[in-house]
C-alpha positions as CSV (number, residue, x, y, z in Angstrom):
1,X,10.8,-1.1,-16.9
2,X,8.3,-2.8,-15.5
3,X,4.9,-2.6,-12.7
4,X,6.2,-0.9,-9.7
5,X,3.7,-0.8,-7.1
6,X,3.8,1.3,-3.8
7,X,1.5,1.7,-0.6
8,X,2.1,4.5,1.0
9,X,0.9,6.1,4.6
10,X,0.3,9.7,5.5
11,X,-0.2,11.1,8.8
12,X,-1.7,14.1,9.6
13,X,-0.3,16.5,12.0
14,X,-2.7,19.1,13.9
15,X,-1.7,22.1,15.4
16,X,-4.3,21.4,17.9
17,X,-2.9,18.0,19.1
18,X,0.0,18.0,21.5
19,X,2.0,15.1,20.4
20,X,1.1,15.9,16.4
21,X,2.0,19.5,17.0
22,X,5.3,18.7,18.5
23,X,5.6,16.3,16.0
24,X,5.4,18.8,13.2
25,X,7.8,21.2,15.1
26,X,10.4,18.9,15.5
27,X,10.6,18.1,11.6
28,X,10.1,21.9,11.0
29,X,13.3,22.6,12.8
30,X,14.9,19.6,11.2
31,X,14.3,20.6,7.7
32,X,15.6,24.0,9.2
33,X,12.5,26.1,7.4
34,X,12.7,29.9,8.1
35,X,9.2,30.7,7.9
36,X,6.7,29.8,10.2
37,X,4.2,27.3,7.5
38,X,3.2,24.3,9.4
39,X,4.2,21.0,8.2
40,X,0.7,19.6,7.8
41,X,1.3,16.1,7.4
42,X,4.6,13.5,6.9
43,X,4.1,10.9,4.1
44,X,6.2,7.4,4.0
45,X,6.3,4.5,1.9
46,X,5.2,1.5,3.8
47,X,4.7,-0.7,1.0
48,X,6.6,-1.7,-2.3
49,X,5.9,-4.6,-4.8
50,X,7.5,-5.3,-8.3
51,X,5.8,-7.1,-10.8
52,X,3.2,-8.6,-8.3
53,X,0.3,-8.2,-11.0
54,X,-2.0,-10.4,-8.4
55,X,-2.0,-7.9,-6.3
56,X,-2.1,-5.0,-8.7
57,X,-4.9,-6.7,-10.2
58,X,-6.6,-6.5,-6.6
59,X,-6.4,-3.2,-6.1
60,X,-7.6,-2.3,-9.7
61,X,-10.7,-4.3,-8.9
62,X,-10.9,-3.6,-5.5
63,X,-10.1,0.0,-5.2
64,X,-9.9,2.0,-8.6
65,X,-13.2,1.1,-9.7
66,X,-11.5,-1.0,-12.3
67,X,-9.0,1.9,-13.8
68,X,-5.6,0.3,-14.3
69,X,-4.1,3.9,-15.3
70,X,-0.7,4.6,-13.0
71,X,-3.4,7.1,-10.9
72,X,-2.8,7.5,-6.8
73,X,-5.8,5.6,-5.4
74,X,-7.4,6.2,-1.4
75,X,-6.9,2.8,0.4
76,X,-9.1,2.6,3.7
77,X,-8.6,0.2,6.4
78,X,-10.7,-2.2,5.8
79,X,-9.6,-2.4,2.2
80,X,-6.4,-3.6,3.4
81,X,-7.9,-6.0,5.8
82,X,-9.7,-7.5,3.1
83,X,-6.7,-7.5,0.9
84,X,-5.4,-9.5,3.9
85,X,-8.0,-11.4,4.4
86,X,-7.9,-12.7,0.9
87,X,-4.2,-13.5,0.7
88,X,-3.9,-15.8,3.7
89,X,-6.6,-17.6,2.6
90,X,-5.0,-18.1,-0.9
91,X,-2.0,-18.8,0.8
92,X,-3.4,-22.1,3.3
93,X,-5.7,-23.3,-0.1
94,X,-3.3,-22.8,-3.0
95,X,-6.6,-24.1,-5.5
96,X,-8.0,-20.7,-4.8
97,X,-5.7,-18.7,-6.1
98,X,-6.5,-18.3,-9.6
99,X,-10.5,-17.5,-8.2
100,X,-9.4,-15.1,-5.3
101,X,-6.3,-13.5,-6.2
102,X,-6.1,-13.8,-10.6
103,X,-2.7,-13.0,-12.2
104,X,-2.5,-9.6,-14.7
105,X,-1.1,-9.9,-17.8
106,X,0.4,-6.6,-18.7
107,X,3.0,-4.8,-20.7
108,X,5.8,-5.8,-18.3
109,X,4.0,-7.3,-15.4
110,X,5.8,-10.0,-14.6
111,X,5.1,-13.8,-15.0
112,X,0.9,-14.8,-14.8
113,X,2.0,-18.5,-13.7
114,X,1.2,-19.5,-10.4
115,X,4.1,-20.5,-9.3
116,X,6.9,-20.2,-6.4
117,X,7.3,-16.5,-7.2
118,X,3.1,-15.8,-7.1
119,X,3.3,-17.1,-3.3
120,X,6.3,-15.1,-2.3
121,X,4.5,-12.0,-3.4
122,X,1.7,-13.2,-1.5
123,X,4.1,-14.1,2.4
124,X,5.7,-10.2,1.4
125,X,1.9,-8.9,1.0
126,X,0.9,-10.3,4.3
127,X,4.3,-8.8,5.9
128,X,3.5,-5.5,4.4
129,X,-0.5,-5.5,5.7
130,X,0.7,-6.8,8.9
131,X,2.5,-3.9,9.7
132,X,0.2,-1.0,8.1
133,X,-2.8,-2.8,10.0
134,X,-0.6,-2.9,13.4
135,X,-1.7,0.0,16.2
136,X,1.2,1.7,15.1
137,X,-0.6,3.5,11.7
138,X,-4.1,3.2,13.4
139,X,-4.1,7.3,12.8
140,X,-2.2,7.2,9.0
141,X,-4.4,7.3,6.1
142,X,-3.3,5.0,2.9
143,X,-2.8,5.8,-1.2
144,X,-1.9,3.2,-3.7
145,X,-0.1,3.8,-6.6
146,X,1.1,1.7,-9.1
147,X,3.7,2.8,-12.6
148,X,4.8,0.7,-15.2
């Protein structure tokens, strides 16, 4: 047991789209489906955390209007830029981070000190936003989801 956060991307395939429609053919015939339903959309984690109640805490405050309930939550773009945004700066002024980026305390959440494991959360965050931010999602949309 314990928090288990995930990020996840979806992209959305149209039939009326070249690329998305091929796309969306070639999976159909992959997953060998015998009727002729669309695949709409593929989903894939891009993110995964555990016991990184910093963050969680972020997106409870930032994104689920302050519900900390195990729900799926819409991320936009510039959600995560501000998420990135506010971990490199906690991670070139150490001082801030008990302002910027607060630990959780939690049934099972992990440690709340500030310590070598609260910054290693914080270098796999950036790796994580690095890539979802990258031109290569600039079409996927972004959920959030957290269990514990």
């Amino acid at each position: 047991m314990g928090l288990d956060m995930y990020l996840s991307g979806r992209l959305y395939l149209s039939e009326y789209e070249p690329e998305r429609k091929q796309l969306a053919d070639a999976i159909t015939n992959l997953l060998a489906m015998d009727d002729d339903t669309p695949v709409n959309s593929i989903e894939k984690q891009l993110g995964y955390w555990r016991k990184a109640n910093q963050i969680h805490n972020w997106f409870v405050n930032n994104v689920q209007d302050g519900k900390d309930n195990c729900g799926t939550y819409y991320v936009s773009r510039e959600d995560l830029r501000e998420l990135h945004n506010t971990v490199t700066e906690v991670l070139l002024n150490k001082e801030k981070a008990f302002e910027l980026l607060p630990c959780k305390s939690g049934c099972f959440f992990g440690s709340t000190d500030y310590d070598d494991w609260y910054f290693t959360d914080l270098e796999d965050t950036v790796g994580i936003l690095n890539k979802v931010l990258s031109d290569k999602y600039k079409d996927w949309t972004f959920n959030y989801s957290s269990s514990w």
